[in-house]
ROMIZA-584612 format. One record per residue (C-alpha): residue number from 1; x, y, z. Coordinates in Angstrom, 2 decimals. Layout:
// residues N
[rec NUM; [X; Y; Z]] ...
***
This chain:
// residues 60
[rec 1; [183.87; 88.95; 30.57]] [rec 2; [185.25; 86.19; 32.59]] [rec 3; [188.15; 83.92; 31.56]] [rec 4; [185.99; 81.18; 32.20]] [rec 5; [182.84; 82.15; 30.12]] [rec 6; [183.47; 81.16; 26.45]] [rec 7; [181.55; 82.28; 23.91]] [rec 8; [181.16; 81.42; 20.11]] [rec 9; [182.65; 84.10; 18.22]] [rec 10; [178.65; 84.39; 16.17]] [rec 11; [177.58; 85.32; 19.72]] [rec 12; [179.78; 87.31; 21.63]] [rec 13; [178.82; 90.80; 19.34]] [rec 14; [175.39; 90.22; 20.76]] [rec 15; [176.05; 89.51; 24.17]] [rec 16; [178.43; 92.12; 24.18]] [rec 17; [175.46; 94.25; 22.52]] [rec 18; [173.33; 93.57; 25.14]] [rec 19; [175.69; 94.23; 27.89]] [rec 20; [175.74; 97.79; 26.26]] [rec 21; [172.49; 98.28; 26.10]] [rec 22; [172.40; 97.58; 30.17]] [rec 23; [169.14; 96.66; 30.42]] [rec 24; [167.44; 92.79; 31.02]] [rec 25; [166.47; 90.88; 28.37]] [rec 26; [163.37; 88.28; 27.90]] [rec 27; [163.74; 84.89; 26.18]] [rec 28; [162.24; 86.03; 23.23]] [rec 29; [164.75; 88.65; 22.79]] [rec 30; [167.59; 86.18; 23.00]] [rec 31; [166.01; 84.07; 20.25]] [rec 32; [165.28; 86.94; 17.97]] [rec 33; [169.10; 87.84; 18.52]] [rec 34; [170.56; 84.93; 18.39]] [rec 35; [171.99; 82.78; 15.62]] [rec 36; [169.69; 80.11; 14.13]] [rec 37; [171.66; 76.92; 15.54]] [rec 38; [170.87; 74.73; 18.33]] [rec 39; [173.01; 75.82; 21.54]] [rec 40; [174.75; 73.09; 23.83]] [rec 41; [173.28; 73.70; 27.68]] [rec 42; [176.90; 74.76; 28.52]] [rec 43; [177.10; 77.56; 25.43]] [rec 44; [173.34; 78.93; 26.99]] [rec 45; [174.79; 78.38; 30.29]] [rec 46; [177.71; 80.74; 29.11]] [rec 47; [175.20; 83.59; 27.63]] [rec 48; [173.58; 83.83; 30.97]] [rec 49; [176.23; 84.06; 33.04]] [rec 50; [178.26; 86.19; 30.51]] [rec 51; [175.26; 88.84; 30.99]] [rec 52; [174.83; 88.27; 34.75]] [rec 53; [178.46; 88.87; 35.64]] [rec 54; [177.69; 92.50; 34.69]] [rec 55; [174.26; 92.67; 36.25]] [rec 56; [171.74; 91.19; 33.67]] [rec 57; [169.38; 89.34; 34.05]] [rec 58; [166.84; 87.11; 31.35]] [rec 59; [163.58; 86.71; 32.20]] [rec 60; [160.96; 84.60; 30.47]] 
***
């Protein structure tokens, strides 16, 4: 991942997951996965581009 994405360490094993996986992922597979906290705009900001910069994409 990018120097200039930064990730929570409760999130990165699931993005990286995901990145693994290689395959999109819908909103409600990011909520299932995710931690139960509320996210800043920058932190979801940093989930989507984390899986975008390897060819990802989230779709509703």
């Amino acid at each position: 991942m990018s120097s200039e994405i930064h990730l929570r360490a409760d999130v990165q094993p699931i993005v990286q997951a995901l990145i693994a996986k290689g395959r999109d992922v819908t909103m409600a597979q990011l909520d299932q996965l995710l931690p139960k906290r509320e996210f800043s705009s920058t932190e979801i900001e940093d989930i989507f581009a984390a899986l975008a910069e390897h060819g990802l994409n989230v779709t509703e």
